[in-house]
C-alpha positions as CSV (number, residue, x, y, z in Angstrom):
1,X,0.0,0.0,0.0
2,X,1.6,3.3,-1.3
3,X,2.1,5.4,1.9
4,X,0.7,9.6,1.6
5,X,2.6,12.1,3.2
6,X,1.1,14.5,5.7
7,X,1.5,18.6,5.6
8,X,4.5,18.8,7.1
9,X,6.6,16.4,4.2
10,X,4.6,18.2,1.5
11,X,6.1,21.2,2.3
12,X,10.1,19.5,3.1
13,X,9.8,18.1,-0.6
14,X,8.3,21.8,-2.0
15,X,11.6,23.9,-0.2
16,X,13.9,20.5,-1.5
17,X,12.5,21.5,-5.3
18,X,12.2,25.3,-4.4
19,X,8.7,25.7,-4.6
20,X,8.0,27.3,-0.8
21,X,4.6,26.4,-0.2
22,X,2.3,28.3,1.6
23,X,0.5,26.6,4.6
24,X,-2.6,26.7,2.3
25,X,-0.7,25.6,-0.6
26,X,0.8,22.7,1.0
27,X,-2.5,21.8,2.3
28,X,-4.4,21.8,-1.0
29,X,-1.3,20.0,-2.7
30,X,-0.9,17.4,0.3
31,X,-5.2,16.5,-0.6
32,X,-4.7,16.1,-4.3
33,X,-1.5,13.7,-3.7
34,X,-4.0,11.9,-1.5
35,X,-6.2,11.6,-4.4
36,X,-3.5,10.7,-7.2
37,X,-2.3,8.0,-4.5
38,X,-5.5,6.6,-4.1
39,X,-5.8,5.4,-8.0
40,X,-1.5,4.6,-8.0
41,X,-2.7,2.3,-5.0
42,X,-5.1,0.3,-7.0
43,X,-2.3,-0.5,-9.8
44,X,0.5,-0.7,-7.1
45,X,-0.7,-3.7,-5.6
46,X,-2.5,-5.2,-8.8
47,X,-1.1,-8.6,-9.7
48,X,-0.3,-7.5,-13.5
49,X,2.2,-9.6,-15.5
50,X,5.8,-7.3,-16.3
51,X,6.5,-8.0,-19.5
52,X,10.0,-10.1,-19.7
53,X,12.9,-10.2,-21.1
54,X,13.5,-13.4,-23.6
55,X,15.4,-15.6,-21.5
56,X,16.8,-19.6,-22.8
57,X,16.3,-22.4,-19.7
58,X,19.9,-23.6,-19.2
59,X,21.6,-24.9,-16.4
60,X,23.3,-21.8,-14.1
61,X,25.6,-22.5,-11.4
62,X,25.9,-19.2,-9.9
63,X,29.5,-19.9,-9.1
64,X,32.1,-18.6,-5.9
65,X,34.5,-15.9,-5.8
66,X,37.8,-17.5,-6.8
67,X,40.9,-17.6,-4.8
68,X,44.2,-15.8,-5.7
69,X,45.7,-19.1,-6.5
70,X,42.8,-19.9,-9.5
71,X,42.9,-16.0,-10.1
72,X,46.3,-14.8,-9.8
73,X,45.8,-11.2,-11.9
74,X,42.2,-10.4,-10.4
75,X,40.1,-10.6,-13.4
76,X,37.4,-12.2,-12.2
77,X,34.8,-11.4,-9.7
78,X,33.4,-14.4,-9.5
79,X,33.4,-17.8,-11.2
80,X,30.5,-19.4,-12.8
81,X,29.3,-21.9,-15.5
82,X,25.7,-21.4,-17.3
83,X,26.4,-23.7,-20.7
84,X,24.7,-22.7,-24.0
85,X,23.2,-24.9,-26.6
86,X,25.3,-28.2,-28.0
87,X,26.0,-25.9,-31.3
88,X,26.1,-23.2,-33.1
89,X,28.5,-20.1,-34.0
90,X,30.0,-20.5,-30.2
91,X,30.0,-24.0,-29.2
92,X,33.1,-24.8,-27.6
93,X,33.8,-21.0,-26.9
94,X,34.2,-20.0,-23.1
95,X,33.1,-16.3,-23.1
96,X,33.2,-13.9,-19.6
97,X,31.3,-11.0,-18.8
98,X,32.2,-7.5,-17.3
99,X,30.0,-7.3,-14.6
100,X,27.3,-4.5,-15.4
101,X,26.1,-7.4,-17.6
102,X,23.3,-8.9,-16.6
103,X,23.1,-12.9,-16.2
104,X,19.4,-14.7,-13.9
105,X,20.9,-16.0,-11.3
106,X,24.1,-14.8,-11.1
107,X,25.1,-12.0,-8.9
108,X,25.4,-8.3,-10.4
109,X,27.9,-6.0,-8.3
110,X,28.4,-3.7,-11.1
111,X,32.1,-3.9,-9.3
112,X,31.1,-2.1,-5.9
113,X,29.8,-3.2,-2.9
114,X,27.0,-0.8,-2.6
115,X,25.4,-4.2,-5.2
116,X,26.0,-6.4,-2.4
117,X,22.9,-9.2,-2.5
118,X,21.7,-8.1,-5.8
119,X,20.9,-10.8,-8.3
120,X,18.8,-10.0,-11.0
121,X,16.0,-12.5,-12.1
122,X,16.9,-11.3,-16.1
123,X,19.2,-12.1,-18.8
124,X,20.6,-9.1,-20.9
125,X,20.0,-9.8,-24.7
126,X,23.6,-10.5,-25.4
127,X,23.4,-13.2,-22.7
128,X,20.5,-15.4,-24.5
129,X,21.9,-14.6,-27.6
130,X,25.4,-15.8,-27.1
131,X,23.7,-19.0,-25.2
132,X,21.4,-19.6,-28.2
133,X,25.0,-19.8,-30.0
134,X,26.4,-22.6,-27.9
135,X,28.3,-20.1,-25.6
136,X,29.7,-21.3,-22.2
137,X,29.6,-18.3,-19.8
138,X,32.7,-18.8,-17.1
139,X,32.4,-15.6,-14.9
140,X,31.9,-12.2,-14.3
141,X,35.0,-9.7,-14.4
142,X,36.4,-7.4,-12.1
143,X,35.7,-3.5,-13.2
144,X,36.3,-0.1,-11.7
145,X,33.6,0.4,-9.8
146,X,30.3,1.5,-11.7
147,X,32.7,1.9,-14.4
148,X,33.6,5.3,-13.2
149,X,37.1,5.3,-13.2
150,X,39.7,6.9,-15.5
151,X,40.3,3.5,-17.4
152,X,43.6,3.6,-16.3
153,X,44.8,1.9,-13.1
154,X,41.8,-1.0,-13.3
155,X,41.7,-0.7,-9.3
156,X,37.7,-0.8,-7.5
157,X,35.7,-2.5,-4.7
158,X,36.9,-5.6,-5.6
159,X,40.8,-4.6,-6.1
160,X,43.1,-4.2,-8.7
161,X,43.4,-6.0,-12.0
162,X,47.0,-7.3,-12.7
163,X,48.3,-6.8,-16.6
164,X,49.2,-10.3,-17.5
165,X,52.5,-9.1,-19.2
166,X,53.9,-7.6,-16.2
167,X,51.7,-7.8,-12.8
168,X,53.4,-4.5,-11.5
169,X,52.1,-2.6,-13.8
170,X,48.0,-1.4,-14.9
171,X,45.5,-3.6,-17.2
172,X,43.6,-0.2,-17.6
173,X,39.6,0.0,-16.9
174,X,36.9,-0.2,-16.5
175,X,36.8,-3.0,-18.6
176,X,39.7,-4.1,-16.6
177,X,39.1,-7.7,-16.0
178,X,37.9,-8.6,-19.6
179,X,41.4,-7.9,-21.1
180,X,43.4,-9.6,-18.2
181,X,41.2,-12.5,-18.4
182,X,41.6,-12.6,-22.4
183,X,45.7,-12.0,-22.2
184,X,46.0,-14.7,-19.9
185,X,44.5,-17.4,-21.4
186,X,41.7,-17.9,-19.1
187,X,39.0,-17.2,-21.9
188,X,38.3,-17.5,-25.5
189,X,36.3,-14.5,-25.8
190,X,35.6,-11.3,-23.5
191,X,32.4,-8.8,-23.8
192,X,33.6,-5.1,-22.3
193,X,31.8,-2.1,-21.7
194,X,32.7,1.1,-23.0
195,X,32.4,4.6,-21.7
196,X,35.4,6.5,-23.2
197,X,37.4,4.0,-24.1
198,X,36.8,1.5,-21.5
199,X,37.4,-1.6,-24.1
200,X,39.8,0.3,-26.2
201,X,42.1,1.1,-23.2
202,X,43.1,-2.2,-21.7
203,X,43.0,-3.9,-24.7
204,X,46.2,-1.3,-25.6
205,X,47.6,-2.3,-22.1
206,X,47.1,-5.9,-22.3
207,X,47.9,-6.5,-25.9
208,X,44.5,-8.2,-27.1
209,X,41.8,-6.9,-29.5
210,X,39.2,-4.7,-28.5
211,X,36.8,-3.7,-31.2
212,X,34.2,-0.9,-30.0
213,X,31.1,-1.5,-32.6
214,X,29.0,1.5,-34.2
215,X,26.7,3.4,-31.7
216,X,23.5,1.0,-31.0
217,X,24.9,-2.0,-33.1
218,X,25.3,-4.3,-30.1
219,X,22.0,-3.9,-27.6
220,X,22.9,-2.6,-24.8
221,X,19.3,-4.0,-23.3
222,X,19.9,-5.3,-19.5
223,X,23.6,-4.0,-18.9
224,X,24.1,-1.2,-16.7
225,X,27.0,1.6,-17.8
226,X,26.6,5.2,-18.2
227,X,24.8,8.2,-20.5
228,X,22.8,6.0,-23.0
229,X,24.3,8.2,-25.8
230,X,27.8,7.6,-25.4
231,X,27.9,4.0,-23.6
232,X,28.9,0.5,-25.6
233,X,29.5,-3.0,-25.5
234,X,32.2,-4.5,-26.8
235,X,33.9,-8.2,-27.7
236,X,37.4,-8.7,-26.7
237,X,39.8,-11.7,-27.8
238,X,43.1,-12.8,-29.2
239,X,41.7,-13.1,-32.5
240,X,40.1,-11.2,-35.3
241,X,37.9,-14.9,-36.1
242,X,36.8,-14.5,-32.4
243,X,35.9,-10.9,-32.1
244,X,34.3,-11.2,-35.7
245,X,31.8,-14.6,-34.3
246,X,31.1,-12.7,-31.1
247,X,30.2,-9.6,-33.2
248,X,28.1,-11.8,-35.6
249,X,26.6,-13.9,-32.4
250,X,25.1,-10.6,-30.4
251,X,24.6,-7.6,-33.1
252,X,21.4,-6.1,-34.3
253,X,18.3,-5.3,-33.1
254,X,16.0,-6.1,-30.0
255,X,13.1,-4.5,-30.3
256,X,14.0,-3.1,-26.4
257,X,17.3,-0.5,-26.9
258,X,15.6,2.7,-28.4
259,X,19.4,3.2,-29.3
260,X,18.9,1.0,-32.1
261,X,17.7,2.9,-35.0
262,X,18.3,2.4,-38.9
263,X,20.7,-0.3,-38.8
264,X,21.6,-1.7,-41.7
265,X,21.4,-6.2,-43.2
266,X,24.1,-7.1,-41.2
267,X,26.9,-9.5,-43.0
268,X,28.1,-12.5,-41.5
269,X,31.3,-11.2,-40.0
270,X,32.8,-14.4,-39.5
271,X,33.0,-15.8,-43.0
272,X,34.1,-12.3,-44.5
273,X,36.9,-11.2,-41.9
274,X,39.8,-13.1,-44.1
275,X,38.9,-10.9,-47.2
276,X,42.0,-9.2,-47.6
277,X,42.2,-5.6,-47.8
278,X,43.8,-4.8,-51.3
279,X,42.8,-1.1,-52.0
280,X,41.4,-0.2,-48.4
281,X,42.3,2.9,-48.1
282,X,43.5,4.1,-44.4
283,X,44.7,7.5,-43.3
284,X,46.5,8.3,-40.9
285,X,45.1,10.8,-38.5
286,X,47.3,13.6,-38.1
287,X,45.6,15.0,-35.1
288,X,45.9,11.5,-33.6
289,X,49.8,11.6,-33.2
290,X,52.3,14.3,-31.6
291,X,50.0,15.8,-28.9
292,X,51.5,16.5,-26.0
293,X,52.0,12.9,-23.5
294,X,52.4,10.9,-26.8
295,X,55.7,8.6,-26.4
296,X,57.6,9.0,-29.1
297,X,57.5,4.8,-29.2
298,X,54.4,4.2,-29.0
299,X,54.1,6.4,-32.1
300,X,56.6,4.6,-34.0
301,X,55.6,1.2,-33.2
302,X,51.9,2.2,-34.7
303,X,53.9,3.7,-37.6
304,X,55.5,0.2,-39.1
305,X,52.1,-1.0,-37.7
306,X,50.4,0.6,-40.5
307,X,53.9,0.0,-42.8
308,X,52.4,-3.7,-42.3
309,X,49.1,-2.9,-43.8
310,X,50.3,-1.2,-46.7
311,X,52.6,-4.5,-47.2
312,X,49.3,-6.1,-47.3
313,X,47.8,-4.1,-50.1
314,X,46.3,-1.1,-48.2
315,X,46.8,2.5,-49.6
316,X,47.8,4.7,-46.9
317,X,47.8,8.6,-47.0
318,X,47.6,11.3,-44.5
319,X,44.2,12.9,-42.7
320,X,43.6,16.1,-40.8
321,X,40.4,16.4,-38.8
322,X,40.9,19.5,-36.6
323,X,37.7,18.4,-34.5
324,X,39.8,15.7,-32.9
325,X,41.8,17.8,-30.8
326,X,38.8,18.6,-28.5
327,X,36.1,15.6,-29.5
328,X,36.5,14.7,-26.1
329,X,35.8,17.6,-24.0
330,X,31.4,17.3,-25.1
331,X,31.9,13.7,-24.2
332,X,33.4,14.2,-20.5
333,X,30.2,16.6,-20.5
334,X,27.7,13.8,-21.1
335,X,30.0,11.7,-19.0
336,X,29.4,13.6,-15.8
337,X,26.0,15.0,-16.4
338,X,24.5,11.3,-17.7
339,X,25.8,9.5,-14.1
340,X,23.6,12.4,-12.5
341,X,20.5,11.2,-14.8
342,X,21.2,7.7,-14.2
343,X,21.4,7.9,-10.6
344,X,18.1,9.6,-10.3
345,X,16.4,7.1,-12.6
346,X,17.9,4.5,-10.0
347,X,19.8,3.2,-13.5
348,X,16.2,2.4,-14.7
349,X,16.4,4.9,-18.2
350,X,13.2,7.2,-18.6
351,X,11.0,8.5,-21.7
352,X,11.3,5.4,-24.0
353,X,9.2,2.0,-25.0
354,X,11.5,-0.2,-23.4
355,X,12.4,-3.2,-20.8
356,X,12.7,-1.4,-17.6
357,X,14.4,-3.1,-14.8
358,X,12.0,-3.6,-11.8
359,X,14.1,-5.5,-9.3
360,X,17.1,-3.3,-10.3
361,X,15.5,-0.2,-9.6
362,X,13.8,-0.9,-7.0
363,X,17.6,-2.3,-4.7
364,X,19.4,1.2,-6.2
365,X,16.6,3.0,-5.2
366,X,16.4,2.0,-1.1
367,X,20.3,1.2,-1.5
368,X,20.9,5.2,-2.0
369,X,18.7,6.1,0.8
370,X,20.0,3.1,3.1
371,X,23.9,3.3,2.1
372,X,24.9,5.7,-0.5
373,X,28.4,6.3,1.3
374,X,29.3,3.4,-0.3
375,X,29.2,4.6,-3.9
376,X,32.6,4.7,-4.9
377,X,34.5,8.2,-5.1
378,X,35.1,8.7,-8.5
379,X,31.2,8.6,-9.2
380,X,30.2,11.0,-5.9
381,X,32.8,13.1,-7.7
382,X,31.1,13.3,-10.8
383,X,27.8,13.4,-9.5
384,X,28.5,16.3,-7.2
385,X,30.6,18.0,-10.3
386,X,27.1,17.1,-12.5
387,X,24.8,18.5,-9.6
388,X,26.6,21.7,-9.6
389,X,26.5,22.4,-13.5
390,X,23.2,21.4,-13.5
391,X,22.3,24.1,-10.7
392,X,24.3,26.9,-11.8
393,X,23.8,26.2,-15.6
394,X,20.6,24.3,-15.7
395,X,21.7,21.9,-17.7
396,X,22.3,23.9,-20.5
397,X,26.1,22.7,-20.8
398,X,24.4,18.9,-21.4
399,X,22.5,20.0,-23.9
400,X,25.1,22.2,-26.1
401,X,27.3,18.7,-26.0
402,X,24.6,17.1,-27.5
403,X,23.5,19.9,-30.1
404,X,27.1,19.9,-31.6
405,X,27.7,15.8,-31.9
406,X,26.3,16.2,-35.5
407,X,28.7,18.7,-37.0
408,X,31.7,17.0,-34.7
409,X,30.4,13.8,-36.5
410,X,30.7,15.2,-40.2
411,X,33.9,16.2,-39.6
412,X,34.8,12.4,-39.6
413,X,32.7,11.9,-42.2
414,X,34.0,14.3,-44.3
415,X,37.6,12.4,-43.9
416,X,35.7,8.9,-44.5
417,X,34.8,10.5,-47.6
418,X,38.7,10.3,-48.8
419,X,39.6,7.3,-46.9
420,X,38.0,3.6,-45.5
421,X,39.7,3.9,-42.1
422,X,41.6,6.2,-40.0
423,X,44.4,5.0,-37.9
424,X,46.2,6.5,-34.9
425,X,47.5,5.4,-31.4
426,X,44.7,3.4,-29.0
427,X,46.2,5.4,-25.8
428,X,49.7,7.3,-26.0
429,X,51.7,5.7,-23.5
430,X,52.6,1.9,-22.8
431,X,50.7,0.4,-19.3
432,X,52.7,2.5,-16.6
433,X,53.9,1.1,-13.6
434,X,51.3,0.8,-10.9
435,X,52.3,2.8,-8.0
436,X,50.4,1.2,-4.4
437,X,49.1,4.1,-2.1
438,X,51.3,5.0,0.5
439,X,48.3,6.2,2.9
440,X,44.2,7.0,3.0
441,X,44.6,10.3,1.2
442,X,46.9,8.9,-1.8
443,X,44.2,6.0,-1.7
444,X,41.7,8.3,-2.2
445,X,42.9,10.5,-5.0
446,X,43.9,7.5,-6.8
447,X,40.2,7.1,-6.4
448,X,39.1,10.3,-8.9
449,X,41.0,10.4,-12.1
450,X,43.9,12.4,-13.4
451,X,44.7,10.9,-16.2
452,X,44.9,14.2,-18.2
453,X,43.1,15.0,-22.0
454,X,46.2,13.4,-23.4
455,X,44.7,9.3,-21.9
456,X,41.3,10.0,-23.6
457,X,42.0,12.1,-26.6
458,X,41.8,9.1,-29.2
459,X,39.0,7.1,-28.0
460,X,36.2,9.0,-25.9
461,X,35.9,11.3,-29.1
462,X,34.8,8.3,-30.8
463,X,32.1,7.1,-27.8
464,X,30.8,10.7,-28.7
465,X,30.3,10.3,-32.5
466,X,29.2,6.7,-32.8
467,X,32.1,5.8,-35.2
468,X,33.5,1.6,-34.4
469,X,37.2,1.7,-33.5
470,X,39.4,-1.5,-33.2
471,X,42.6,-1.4,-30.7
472,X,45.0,-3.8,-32.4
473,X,47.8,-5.3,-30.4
474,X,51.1,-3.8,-32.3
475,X,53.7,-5.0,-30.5
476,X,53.7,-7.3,-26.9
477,X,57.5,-7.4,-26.2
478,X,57.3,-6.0,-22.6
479,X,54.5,-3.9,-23.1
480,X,52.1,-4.2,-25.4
481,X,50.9,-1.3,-27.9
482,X,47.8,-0.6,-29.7
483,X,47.4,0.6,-33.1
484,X,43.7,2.0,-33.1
485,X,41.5,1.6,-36.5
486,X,38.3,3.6,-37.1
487,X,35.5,3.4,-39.6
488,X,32.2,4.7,-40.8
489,X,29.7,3.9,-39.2
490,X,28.7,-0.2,-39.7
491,X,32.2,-0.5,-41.5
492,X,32.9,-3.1,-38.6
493,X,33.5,-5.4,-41.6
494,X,36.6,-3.6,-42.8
495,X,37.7,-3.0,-39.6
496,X,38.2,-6.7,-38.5
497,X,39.0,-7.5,-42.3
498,X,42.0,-4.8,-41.6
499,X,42.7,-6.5,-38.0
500,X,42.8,-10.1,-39.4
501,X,45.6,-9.1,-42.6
502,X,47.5,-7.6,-39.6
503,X,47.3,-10.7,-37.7
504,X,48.5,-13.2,-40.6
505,X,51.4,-10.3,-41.5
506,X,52.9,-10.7,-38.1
């Protein structure tokens, strides 16, 4: 039975939204809420059936956190096994999931303990549809947590991620323990989210591919990230064949994500990814290399990177897009201001025809209330930072960022009008040494980012226009290197056509 509010808590939420009732006002408000309750009452407590998400009937054990001795780099948060069909695309693939994914009976922890008992009774739409494809699901991996960190030290609730190639040193984030879990063997394939570059990043730092698809191409229907304009999902594996399956396996439409508009017949990735690319034209993106924080090697390695393609028959040439030098200033914008929005929809989404989370909404609704000091830092951070531009400016910062994606957008177009693919540096340093905190305070502002413009400036810009990227491993002797590709939009085809003629070269 919904519960009505007297007076007294009429007129606390009317100063809260800065109305200031009047004692008549508040009295005359307080009887028509009494009213509107009444009929909310009636279809409160009606036993209606909730429309559900599609879910397959397989067996889920809903696994155990693993020790360090089974988990020695910290990918995983915990260990499971739900088994797919006998066949299909993935049969005989092991496949883990960062875990803002959704999976019935498996706990969600979104990597912070403010999830602690949460398991959601749904499966996201990538879940049954990898399962329908004979997928084996083998755990859910360690993030920053609410994937608000810098993607760069991979440390959150559930500690830090370990780079397989050296443990002293990051795996990048948020999508942390996807990569480590891929470098080291322990999984065929990997699905990452992306915020900013949260696949692209530690697929750079731990030498694996990353490939962030077009904006809405892979349903983002029960997984839990960020702003719904800027936030991904991506596969991660050793392989071109791998990521091109995966991609094949979980793309297209839902009828749920209201992200997912216009897309095109979809090709079967898989049996076109050894193509060749004879002719594909790629351009190197000038705006890409030199800025300031770029290593000098890092550059050069991506260099004979792209020598390597042109080896294998593609023509390279050189691309300015002056746009890229700030792309991702409007995306930190809907960054910040789309936590504050998803916080106060309790990570529910508003104003669309789509599955909305009940059992979700309803724990991160009475979990703020009951123990929102448990939100990690970074994200108080940026929803404190969001609450105040949204005060002083009304929200009017939110929407320029999103009035001027279009003509930041057909700037890249213009350039894809000259060339297939553009090609520059994932992130512009090698994995740097992780440095442990010396005390509370160095703990804590290891907590909110500093990674500088320099750590987002070739992938966040592309979160904000929608444009697929591939992070290419490059070299992996010490550290690895990634050589980033980007296409049109639903060029994914080329992309991993352009990743596999790497992969045979070298």
């Amino acid at each position: 039975m919904l519960r009505k509010p007297d007076v007294e808590e009429v007129k606390a939420y009317g100063q809260e939204l800065g109305f200031d009732f009047t004692d008549l006002e508040a009295e005359l408000v307080q009887k028509s809420m009494e009213k509107s309750l009444d009929g909310l009452d009636r279809f409160y407590e009606a036993k209606l059936e909730e429309e559900r998400l599609p879910m397959g009937q397989f067996l889920r054990d809903p696994g155990y956190r693993p020790s360090e001795e089974e988990d020695p780099y910290n990918a995983y948060i915990r260990k499971c096994r739900v088994e797919g069909t006998k066949e299909g695309l993935l049969a005989g693939k092991t496949v883990a999931l960062k875990d803002h994914i959704a999976v019935a009976g498996i706990p969600l922890t979104l990597g912070s303990h403010f999830m602690d008992g949460y398991t959601p009774d749904f499966d996201a739409t990538i879940v049954t549809r990898m399962l329908n494809q004979g997928a084996t699901i083998t755990g859910k991996l360690n993030m920053i947590d609410f994937s608000s960190g810098s993607g760069l030290t991979g440390t959150g609730d559930y500690g830090r991620v370990k780079n397989p190639h050296n443990p002293e040193h990051v795996s990048g984030g948020s999508s942390s323990g996807s990569a480590a879990a891929v470098a080291a063997g322990d999984v065929d394939i990997a699905i990452g989210g992306d915020q900013g570059g949260s696949v692209q990043a530690p697929s750079h730092y731990c030498g694996i591919l990353g490939l962030k698809p077009t904006f809405g191409l892979i349903p983002h229907t029960g997984v839990f990230g960020s702003d719904p304009g800027i936030d991904f999902l991506g596969p991660m594996a050793k392989t071109a064949e791998d990521v091109a399956v995966m991609l094949e396996c979980i793309a297209g439409p839902d009828g749920y994500d209201p992200r997912q508009r216009d897309i095109p017949e979809l090709p079967a990735y898989s049996r076109i990814v050894d193509q060749g690319i004879k002719g594909l034209k790629i351009g190197i993106l000038t705006e890409g290399f030199g800025f300031d924080g770029m290593d000098p090697e890092v550059e050069s390695a991506v260099l004979a990177a792209v020598d390597v393609l042109s080896q294998a028959g593609a023509v390279v040439s050189k691309v300015s897009v002056p746009a890229h030098i700030d792309a991702h200033i409007p995306a930190s914008i809907l960054l910040m201001e789309g936590c504050r929005y998803l916080m106060e929809t309790n990570f529910g989404g508003a104003f669309a025809e789509t599955y909305y989370p009940t059992s979700l909404i309803r724990m991160i609704g009475s979990s703020k209330q009951s123990h929102g000091y448990q939100l990690p830092l970074n994200m108080k951070s940026n929803l404190t930072t969001a609450e105040y531009l949204h005060r002083r400016y009304y929200g009017t910062l939110y929407a320029k960022a999103q009035n001027v994606r279009k003509g930041i957008r057909n700037a890249y177009d213009r350039a894809f009008a000259d060339v297939d693919l553009l090609v520059c540096p994932t992130k512009p340093t090698r994995a740097p040494r992780f440095h442990a905190p010396k005390d509370t305070r160095e703990a804590l502002e290891q907590a909110i980012p500093n990674a500088g413009a320099a750590h987002f400036r070739n992938t966040s810009c592309f979160n904000y226009t929608g444009h697929p990227a591939i992070s290419i491993p490059c070299r992996v002797d010490g550290l690895p290197i990634g050589m980033q590709l980007i296409g049109s939009h639903y060029s994914e085809h080329l992309l991993l056509q352009a990743a596999y003629a790497y992969q045979e070269s070298v």
